[in-house]
C-alpha positions in Angstrom: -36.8 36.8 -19.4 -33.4 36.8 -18.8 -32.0 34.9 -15.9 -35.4 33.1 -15.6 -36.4 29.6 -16.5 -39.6 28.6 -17.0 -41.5 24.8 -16.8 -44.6 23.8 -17.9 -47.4 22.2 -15.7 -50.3 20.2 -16.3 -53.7 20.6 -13.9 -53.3 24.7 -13.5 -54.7 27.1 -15.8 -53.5 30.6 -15.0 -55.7 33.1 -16.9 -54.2 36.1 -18.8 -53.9 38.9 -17.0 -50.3 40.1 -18.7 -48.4 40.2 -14.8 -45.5 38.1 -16.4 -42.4 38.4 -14.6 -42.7 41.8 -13.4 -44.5 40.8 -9.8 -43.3 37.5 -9.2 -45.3 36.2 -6.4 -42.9 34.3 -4.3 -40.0 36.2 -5.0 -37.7 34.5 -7.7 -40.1 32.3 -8.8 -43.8 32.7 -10.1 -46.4 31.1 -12.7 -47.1 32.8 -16.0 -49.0 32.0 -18.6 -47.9 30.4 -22.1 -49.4 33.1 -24.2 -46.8 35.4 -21.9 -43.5 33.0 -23.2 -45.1 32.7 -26.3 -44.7 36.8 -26.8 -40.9 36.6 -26.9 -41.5 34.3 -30.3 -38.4 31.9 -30.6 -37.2 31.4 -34.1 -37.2 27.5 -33.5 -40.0 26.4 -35.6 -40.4 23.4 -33.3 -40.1 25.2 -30.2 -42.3 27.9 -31.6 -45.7 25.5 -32.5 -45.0 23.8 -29.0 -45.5 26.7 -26.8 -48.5 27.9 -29.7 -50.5 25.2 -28.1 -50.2 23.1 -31.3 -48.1 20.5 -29.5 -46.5 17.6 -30.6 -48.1 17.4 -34.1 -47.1 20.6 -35.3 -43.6 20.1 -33.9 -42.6 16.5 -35.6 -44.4 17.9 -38.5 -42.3 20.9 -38.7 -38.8 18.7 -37.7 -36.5 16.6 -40.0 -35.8 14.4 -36.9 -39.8 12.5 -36.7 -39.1 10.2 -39.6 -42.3 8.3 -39.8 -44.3 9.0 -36.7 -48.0 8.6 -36.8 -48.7 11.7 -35.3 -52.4 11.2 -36.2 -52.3 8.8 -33.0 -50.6 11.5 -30.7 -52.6 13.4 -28.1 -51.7 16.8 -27.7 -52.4 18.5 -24.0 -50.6 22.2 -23.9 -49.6 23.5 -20.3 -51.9 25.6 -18.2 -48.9 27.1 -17.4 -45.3 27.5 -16.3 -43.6 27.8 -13.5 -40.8 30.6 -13.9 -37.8 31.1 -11.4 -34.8 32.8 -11.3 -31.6 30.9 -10.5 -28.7 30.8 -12.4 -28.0 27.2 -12.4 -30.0 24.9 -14.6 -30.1 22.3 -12.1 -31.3 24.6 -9.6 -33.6 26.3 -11.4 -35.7 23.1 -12.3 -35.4 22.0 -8.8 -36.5 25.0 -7.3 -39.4 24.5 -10.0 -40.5 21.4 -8.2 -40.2 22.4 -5.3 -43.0 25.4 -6.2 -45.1 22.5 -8.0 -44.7 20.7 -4.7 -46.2 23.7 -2.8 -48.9 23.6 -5.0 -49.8 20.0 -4.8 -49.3 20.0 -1.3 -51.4 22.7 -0.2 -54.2 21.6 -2.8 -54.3 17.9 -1.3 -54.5 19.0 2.5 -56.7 21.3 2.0 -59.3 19.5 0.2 -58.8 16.0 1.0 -58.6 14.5 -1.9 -55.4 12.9 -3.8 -54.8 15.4 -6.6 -52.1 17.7 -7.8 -50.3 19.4 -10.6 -47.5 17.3 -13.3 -44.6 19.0 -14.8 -44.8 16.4 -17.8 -48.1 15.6 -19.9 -48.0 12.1 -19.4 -49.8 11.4 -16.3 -52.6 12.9 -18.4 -53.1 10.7 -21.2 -55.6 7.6 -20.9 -56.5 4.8 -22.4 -58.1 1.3 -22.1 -55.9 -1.5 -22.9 -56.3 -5.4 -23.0 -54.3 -7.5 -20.0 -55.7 -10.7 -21.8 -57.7 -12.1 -24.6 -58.8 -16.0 -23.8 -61.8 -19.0 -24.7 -63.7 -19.8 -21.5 -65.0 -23.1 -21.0 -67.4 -22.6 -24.1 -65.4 -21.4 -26.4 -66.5 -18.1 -25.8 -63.8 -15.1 -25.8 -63.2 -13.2 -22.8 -61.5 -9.8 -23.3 -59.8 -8.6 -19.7 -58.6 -4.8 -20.2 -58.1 -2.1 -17.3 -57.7 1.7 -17.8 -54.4 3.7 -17.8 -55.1 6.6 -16.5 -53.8 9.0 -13.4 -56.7 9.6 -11.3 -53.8 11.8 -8.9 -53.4 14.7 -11.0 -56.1 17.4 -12.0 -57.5 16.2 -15.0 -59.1 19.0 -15.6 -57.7 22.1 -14.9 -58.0 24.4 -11.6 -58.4 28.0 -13.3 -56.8 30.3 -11.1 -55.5 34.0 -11.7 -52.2 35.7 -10.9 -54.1 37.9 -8.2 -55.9 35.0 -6.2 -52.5 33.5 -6.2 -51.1 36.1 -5.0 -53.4 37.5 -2.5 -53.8 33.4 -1.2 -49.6 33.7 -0.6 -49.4 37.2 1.3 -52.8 36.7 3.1 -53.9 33.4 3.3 -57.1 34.3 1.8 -58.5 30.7 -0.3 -58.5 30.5 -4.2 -61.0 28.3 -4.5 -63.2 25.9 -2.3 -60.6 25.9 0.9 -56.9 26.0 -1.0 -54.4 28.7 0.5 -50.9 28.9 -0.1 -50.5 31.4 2.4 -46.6 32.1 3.1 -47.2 31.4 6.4 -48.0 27.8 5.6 -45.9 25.4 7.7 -44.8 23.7 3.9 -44.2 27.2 2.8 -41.4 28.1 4.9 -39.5 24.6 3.7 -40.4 24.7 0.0 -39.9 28.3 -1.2 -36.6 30.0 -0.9 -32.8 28.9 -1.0 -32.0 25.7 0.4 -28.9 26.9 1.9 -31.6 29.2 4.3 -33.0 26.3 5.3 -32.2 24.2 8.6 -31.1 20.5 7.6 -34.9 19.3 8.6 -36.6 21.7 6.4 -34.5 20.5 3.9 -35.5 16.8 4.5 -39.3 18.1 4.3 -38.7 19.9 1.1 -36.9 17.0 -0.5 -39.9 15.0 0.8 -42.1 17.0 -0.9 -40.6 17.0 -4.3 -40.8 12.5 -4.2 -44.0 13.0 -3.3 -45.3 15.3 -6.1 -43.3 12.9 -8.0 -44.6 9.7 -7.1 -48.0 11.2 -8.3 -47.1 11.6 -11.7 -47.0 8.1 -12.5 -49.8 5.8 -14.0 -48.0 2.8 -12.2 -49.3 1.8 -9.1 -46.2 0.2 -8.4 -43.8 3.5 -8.8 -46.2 5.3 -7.1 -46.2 3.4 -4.1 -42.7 3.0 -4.4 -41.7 6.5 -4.8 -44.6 7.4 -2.1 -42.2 5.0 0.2 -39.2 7.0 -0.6 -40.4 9.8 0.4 -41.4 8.9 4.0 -38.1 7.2 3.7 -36.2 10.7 2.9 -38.1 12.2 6.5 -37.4 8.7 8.7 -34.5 6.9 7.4 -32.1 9.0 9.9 -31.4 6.2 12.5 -34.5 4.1 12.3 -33.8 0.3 12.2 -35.7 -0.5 9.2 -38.7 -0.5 7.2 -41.0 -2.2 10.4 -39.7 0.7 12.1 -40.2 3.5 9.6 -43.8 2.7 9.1 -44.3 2.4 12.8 -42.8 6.3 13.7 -45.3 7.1 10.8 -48.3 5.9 11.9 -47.5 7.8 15.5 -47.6 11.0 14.0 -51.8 10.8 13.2 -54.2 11.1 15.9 -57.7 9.8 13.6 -58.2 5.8 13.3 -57.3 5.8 9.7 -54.0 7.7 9.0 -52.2 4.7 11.0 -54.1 2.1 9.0 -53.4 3.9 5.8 -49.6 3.8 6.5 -49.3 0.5 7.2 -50.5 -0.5 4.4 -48.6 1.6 2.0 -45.5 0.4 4.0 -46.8 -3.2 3.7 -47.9 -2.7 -0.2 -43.8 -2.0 -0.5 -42.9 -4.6 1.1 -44.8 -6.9 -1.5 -43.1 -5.0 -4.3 -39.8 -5.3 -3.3 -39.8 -9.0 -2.2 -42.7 -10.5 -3.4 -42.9 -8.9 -7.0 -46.5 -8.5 -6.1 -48.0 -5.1 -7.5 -50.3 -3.0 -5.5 -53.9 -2.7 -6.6 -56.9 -0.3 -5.5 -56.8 3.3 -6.8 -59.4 4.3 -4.0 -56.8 2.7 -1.3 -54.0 4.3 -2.8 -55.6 7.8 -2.9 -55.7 7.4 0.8 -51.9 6.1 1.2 -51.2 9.5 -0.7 -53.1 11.6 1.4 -51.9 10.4 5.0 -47.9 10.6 3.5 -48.9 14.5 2.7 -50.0 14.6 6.2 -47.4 13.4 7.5 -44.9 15.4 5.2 -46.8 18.5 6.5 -46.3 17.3 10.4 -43.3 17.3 9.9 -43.0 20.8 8.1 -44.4 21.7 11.4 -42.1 19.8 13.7 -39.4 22.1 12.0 -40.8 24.8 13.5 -39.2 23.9 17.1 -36.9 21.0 15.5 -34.1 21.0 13.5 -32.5 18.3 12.4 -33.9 14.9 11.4 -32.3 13.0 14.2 -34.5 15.2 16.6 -37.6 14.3 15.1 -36.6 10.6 15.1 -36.1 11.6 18.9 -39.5 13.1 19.3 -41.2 10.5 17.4 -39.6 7.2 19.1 -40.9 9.2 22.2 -44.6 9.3 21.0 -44.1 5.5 19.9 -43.0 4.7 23.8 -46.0 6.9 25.4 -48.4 4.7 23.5 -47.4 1.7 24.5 -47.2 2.5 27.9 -50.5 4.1 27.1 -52.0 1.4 25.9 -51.0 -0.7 29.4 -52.4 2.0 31.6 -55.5 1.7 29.9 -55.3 -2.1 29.8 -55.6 -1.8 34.1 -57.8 1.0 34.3 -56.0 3.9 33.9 -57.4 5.7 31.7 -57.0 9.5 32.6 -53.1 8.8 33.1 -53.2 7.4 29.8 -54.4 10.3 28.0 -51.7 12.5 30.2 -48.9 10.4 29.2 -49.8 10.3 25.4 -50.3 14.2 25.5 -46.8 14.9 26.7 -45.2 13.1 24.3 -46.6 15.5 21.4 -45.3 18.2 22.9 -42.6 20.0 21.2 -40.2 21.6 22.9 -41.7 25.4 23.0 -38.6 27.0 22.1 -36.1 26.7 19.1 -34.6 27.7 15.7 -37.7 29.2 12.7 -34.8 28.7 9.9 
């Protein structure tokens, strides 16, 4: 394992087929399993019961550092898995690790519609139902509120996949399960796998996008989470736009069904409340929604960077498309409606020529 780091993530279970490092599917970077790291046996008896599967209890019980912890309340959850890469830096190396566990979110959310990925930490996988408030009604009697802590974001049970359906899903687009590919030729591929000095300074904008947004799933906190979700939008949009109001608006232009648009606007709007209202978002179902639409949107622009290359130009393109519909929406305010549609479907054209880096 030398020159490769490896991190653990939650809502993936590779299955043993004892590949390791010797194929590494994208490269310099792969998943292996924790049997495979557990094989080269580190003398660290804490380190040594963690990657066993014996988690946290075995490890404070085996350190001098625990003191008095009531490990009988812990919950232990081993990996699935770990992401492996090859850089030399240890501050590249775990970004690079992200940025694979941001491939695999991504391409698991858009492909299946629904608002779930992978964590590189354990926590967005414990639950638990906790009191908000304990008070006497009217009669004296008591009323208990509670609500439950739990991620509903990230596979809480594991996807079981295999090194070969992984592999054969990045060099031929062929689906793991269900409809999930992760195909090389995937337009979040070319931004999240590979050096980001390769990359032109829009793919690199995507990719950092990416990351936030695998991030801002991790987090039992509605309010992060819509926070973070912001940020990452903000990451793609903030190159010249006036402001928030005009942010969420180039987001909303990028969707062509009724509800993307809707669903933006109301993640942008949630953030507004956070920020100067100290009101916290509620509605897991909503949010689920807000997530989905930013992947889309992180994804159209993963594929704006095919013909585009820097942020500023799809600021450019985007205030166009914001333009056409207005003047859209006049035409079709006196009748017009054929021009309308002509009108609206130049603006989305890219230009049909440009950089691939």
């Amino acid at each position: 394992m030398k020159g490769w780091s490896c991190y653990p993530i939650w809502g993936i279970e590779l299955a043993d087929n004892a590949i390791g490092l010797e194929k590494p599917i994208f490269g310099d970077a792969t998943l292996v399993t924790r049997a495979y790291v557990q094989t080269f046996a580190p003398a660290d008896p804490v380190a040594a019961s963690m990657l066993s599967g014996g988690g946290v209890r075995q490890a404070l019980d085996k350190s001098s550092f625990a003191g008095s912890a009531p490990i009988e309340r812990l919950i232990d959850i081993p990996p699935g898995a770990f992401i492996a890469v090859r850089r030399s830096k240890p501050e590249d190396a775990v970004r690079y690790a992200e940025s694979v566990r941001a491939l695999l979110t991504a391409t698991s959310v858009l492909t299946s519609g629904q608002g779930k990925g992978f964590a590189m930490t354990p926590l967005p996988l414990h639950w638990a139902a906790v009191p908000s408030y304990v008070r006497l009604n009217q009669a004296g009697q008591l009323q208990i509120d509670y609500h439950m802590v739990v991620n509903n974001f990230i596979h809480l049970q594991p996807i079981r996949v295999t090194h070969k359906q992984l592999r054969d899903s990045w060099n031929s687009g062929s689906t793991i399960q269900g409809s999930w590919t992760i195909s090389r030729e995937h337009a979040l591929s070319k931004a999240l796998i590979g050096d980001w000095g390769s990359l032109s300074p829009l793919r690199r904008r995507v990719r950092g996008a990416a990351c936030t947004l695998a991030r801002a799933m991790e987090s039992t906190d509605p309010t992060l989470s819509t926070l973070f979700t912001v940020v990452a939008l903000e990451s793609l949009l903030k190159e010249g736009a006036s402001g928030f109001a005009e942010m969420a608006e180039l987001a909303a232009c990028i969707f062509e069904g009724p509800n993307g648009p809707a669903d933006i606007a109301r993640l942008f709007g949630n953030r507004h409340k956070v920020a100067h209202e100290a009101i916290s978002p509620a509605g897991t179902a909503d949010h689920a929604k807000e997530i989905f639409a930013a992947w889309a949107l992180v994804f159209l622009a993963a594929m704006s960077a095919e013909a585009l290359t820097s942020p500023a130009q799809l600021l450019e393109h985007l205030r166009g498309r914001v333009l056409a519909r207005r003047i859209a929406k006049r035409l079709r305010e006196n009748g017009r409606t054929d021009l309308a549609a002509e009108v609206e479907n130049e603006a989305k054209q890219l230009p049909k020529k440009g950089p691939t880096s």
